[in-house]
C-alpha positions as CSV (number, residue, x, y, z in Angstrom):
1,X,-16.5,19.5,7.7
2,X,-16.7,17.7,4.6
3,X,-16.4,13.7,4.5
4,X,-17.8,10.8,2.1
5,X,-19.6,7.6,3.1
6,X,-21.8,5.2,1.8
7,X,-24.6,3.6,2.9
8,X,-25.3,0.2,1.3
9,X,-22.1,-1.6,-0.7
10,X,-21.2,-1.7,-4.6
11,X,-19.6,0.2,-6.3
12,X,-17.9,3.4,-7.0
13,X,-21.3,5.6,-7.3
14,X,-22.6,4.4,-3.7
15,X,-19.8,7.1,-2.3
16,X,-21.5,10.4,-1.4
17,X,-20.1,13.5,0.3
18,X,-21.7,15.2,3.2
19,X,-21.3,17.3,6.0
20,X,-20.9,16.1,9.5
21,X,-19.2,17.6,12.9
22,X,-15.7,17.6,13.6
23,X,-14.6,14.7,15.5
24,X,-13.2,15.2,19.4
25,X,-9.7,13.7,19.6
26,X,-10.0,11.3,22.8
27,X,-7.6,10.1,24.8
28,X,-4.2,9.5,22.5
29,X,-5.3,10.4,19.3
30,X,-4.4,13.3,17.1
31,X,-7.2,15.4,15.5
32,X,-5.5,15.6,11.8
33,X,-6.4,18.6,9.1
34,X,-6.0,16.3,5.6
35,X,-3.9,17.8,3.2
36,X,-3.5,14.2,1.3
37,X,-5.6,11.1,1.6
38,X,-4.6,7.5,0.0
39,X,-7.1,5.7,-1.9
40,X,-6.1,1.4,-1.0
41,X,-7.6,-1.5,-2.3
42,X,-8.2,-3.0,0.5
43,X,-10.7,0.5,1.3
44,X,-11.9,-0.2,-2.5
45,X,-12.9,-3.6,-1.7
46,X,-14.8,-2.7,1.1
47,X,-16.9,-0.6,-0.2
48,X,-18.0,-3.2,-3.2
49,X,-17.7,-6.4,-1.4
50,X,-18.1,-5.3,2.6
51,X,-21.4,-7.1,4.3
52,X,-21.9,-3.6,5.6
53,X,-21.2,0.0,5.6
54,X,-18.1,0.6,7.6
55,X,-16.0,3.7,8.4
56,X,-13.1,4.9,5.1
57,X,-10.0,4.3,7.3
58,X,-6.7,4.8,5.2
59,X,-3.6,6.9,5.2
60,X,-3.7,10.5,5.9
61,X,-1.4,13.4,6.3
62,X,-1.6,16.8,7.3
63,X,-1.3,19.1,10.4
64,X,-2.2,18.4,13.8
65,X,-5.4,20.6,14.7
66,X,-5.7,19.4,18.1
67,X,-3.8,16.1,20.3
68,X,-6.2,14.1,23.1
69,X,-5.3,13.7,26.7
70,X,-2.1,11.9,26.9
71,X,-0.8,12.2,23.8
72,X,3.3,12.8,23.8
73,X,5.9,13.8,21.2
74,X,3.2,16.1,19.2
75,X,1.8,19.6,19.4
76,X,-1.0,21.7,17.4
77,X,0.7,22.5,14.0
78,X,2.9,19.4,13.4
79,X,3.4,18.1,10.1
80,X,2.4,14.0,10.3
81,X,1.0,11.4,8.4
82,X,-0.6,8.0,9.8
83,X,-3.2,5.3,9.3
84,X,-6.9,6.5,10.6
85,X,-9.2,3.7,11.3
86,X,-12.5,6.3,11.4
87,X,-13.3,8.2,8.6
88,X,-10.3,9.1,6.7
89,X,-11.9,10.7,3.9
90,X,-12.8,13.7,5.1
91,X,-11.0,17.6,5.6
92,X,-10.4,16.4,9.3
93,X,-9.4,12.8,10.6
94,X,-8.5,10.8,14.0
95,X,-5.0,9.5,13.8
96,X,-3.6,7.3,17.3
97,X,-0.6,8.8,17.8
98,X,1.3,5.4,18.2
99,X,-0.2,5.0,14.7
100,X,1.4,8.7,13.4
101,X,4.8,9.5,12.4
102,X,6.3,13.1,11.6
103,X,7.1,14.2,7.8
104,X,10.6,15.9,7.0
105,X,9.9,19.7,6.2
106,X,11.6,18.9,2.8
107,X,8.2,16.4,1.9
108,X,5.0,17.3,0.9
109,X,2.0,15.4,2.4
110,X,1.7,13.6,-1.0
111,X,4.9,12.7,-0.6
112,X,4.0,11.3,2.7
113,X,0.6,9.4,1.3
114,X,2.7,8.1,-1.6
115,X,5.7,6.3,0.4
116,X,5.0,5.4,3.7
117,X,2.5,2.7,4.4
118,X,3.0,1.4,0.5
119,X,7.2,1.7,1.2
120,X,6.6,-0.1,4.8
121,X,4.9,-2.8,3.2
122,X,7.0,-3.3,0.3
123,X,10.3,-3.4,2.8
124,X,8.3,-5.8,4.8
125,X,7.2,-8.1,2.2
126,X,10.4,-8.1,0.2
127,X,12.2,-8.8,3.7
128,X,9.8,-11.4,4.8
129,X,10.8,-13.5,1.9
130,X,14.3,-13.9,3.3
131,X,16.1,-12.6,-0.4
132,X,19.2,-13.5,-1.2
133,X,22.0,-11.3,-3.1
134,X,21.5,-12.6,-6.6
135,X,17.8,-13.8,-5.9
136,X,15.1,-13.9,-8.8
137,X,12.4,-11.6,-7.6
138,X,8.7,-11.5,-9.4
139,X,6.0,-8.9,-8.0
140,X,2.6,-9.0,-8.6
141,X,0.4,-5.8,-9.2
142,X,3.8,-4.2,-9.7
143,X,2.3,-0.7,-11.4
144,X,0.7,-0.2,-7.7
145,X,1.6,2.0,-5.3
146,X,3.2,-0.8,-3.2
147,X,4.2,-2.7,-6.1
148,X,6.2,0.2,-7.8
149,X,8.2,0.3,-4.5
150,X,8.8,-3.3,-4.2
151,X,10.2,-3.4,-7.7
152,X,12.8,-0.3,-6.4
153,X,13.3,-2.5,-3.2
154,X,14.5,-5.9,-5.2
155,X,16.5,-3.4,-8.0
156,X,18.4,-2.2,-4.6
157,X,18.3,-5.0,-2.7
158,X,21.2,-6.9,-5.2
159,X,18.4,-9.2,-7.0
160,X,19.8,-10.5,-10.7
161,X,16.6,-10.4,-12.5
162,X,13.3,-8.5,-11.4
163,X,9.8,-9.5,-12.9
164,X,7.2,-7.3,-13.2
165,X,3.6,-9.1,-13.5
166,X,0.8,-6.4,-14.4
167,X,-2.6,-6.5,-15.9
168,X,-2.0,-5.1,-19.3
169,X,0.4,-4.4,-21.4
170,X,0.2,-0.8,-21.2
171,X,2.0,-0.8,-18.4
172,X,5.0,-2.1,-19.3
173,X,6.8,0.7,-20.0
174,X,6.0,2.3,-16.9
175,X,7.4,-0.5,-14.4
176,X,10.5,-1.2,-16.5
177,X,11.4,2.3,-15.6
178,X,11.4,1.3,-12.3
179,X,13.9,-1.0,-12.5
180,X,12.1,-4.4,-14.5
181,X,14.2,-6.1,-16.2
182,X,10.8,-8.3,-17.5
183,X,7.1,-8.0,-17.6
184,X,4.9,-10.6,-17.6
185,X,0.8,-10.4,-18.3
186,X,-1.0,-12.3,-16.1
187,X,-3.2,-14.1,-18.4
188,X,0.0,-14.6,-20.0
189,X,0.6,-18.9,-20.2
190,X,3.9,-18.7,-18.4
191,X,5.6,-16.1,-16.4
192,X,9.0,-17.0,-18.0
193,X,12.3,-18.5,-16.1
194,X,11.0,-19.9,-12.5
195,X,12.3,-17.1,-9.7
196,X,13.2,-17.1,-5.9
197,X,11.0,-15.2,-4.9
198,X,7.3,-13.8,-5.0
199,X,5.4,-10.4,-3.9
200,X,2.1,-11.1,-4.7
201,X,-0.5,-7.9,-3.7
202,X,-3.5,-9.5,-5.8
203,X,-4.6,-13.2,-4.1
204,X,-7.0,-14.6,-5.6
205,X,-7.0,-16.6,-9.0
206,X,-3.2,-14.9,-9.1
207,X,-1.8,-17.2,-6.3
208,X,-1.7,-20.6,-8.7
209,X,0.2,-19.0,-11.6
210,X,2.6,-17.0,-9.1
211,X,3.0,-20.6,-7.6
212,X,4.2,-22.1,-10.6
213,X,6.8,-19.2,-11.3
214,X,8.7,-20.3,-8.1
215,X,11.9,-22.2,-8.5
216,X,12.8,-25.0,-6.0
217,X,12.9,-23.7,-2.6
218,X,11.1,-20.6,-3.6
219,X,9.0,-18.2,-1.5
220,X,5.7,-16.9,-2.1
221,X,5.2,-13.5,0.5
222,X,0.9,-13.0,0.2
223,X,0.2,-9.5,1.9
224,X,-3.2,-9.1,-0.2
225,X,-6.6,-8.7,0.9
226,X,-7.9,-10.3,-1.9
227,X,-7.8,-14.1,-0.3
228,X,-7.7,-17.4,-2.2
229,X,-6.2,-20.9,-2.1
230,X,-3.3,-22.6,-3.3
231,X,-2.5,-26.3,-4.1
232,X,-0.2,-27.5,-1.1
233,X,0.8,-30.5,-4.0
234,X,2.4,-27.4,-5.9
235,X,4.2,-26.1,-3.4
236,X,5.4,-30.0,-2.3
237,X,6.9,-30.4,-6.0
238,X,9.0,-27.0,-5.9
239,X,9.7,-27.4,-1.8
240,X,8.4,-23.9,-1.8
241,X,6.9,-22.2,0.8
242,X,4.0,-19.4,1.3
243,X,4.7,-16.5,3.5
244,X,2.0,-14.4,5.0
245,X,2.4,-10.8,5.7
246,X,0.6,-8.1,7.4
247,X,2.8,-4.6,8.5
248,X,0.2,-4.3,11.4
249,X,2.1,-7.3,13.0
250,X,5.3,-5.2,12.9
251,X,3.7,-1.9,14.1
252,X,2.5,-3.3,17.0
253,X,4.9,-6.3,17.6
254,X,8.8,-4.8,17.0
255,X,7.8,-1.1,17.2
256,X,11.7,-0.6,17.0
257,X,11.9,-2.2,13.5
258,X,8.7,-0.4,12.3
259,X,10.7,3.3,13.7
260,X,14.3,2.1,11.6
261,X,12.2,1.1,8.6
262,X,10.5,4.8,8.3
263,X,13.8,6.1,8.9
264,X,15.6,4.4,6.1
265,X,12.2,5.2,4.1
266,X,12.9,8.5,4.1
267,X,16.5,8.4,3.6
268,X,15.8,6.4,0.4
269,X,13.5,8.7,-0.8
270,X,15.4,11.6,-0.1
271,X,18.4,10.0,-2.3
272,X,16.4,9.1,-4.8
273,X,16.9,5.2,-4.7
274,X,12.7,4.6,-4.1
275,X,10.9,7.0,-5.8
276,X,7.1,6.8,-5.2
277,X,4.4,7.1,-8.0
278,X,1.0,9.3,-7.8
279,X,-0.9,8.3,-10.8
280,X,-3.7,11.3,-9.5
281,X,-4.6,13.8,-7.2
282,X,-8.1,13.8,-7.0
283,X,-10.5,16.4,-5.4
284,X,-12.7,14.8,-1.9
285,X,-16.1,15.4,-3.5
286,X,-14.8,13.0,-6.0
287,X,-13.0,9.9,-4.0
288,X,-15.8,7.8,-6.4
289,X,-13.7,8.2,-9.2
290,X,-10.5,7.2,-7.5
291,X,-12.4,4.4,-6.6
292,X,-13.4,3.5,-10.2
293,X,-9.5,4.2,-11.0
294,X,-8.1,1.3,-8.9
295,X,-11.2,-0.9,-9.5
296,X,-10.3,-0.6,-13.8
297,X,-6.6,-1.0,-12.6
298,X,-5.9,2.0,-14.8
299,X,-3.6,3.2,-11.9
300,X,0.0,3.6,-12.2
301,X,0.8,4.3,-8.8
302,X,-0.7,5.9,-5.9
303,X,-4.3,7.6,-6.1
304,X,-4.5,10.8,-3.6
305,X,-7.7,12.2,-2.7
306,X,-6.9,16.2,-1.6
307,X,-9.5,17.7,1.0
């Protein structure tokens, strides 16, 4: 089978393609044909800022080749879609099957790539900032995959006003057909009228502006990769408060919530109230330049690689 690695860290062009043996599913895990591969940030920033070489994980979907010893509630020629902490890109991939779900026979697997892990983090972040009916909601990196479903999330949610905060103005049209009611540049000197609540998905240099957009007793929800710091004195002035995030804790911790979440994910999606993005579908053999798409945060959307 095909499947890209790299072999020292930087950027894009350090990703090579290469044949190597199909993987043996062991005990629990699901031996996954890719039809659909999501490119992350997080997987981006690996690759250029990682101390070493590690393993692509990231969201696949496809059809189940072959299941492990012990696996239950899947069979050979299932339709599913799940997080793979080995190689992900690649034509076949190890999926845990606590870690897979099933897709609907009306979806396609970009459908699945596009909406689940993004949609389960944006309903988890836009829940774990306790919003209000009538709330002020401000997302960061909203023309990404998960930001374009936390927009749709806050529209449906009851908030008065939704912020988009993107990188350029290019974009703006794009998220206010989402639902935006405003869009704010981040190198812009002020995100306009303070709001209740903040999604930030960038960290980093972002965190002391999206800080100062927070009205009194606001709430900052950081599920980034991207790190940074933030001024506890600016956080005492507004009585605001920082959230941290990760859907991991969920998945593992209140399995139950993580199983009603993908089921009112699909729903959504299948009435049309979130509708998720794919800025590209992008051949394996060239998962570099879906790297050097989110890097140049040219994305609007999700960015598929397609074994």
């Amino acid at each position: 089978m095909r499947r890209v690695r790299y072999e020292v860290s930087g950027g894009p062009a350090v990703l090579f393609i290469e044949d190597a043996p199909v993987p043996e599913p062991g005990p629990g895990e699901l031996l996954v044909r890719a039809e659909a591969v999501g490119v992350t940030l997080p997987a981006v920033r690996k690759v250029r800022e990682g101390a070493k070489p590690v393993p692509l994980g990231g969201e696949v979907a496809g059809t189940v080749a072959a299941v492990g010893e012990g696996v239950t509630g899947f069979a050979v020629g299932d339709r599913v879609t799940g997080l793979s902490f080995s190689h992900a890109y690649a034509e076949l991939a190890l999926i845990h099957h606590a870690m897979a779900s099933a897709i609907p026979e009306w979806a396609t697997s970009v459908d699945a790539v596009a909406l689940v892990r993004s949609g389960l983090v944006a309903r988890g972040a836009y829940e774990a900032g306790r919003p209000h009916p009538g709330d002020a909601v401000l997302v960061t990196a909203a023309a990404s995959a998960v930001g374009t479903l936390a927009l749709q999330y806050a529209k449906a949610g009851g908030a008065s006003r939704v912020v988009a905060a993107v990188s350029s103005a290019d974009k703006a049209e794009f998220v206010r057909a989402l639902g935006a009611d405003e869009v704010v540049l981040y190198g812009d000197e002020s995100w306009g009228d303070p709001v209740d609540i903040v999604i930030d998905g960038v960290g980093g240099e972002l965190l002391s502006p999206a800080v100062r957009a927070l009205a009194p007793g606001g709430r900052l929800v950081a599920f980034s990769s991207g790190g940074g710091t933030i001024d506890a004195y600016e956080l005492l002035i507004r009585s605001a408060s920082v959230i941290g995030f990760q859907m991991a804790a969920i998945a593992r911790g209140k399995p139950e919530v993580y199983t009603r979440w993908l089921d009112e994910l699909w729903e959504l999606h299948r009435n049309r109230t979130l509708r998720p993005r794919v800025f590209a579908e992008i051949p394996l053999a060239e998962a570099a330049r879906a790297h050097e798409i989110i890097e140049s945060r040219r994305n609007l959307g999700k960015v598929v690689l397609v074994p």
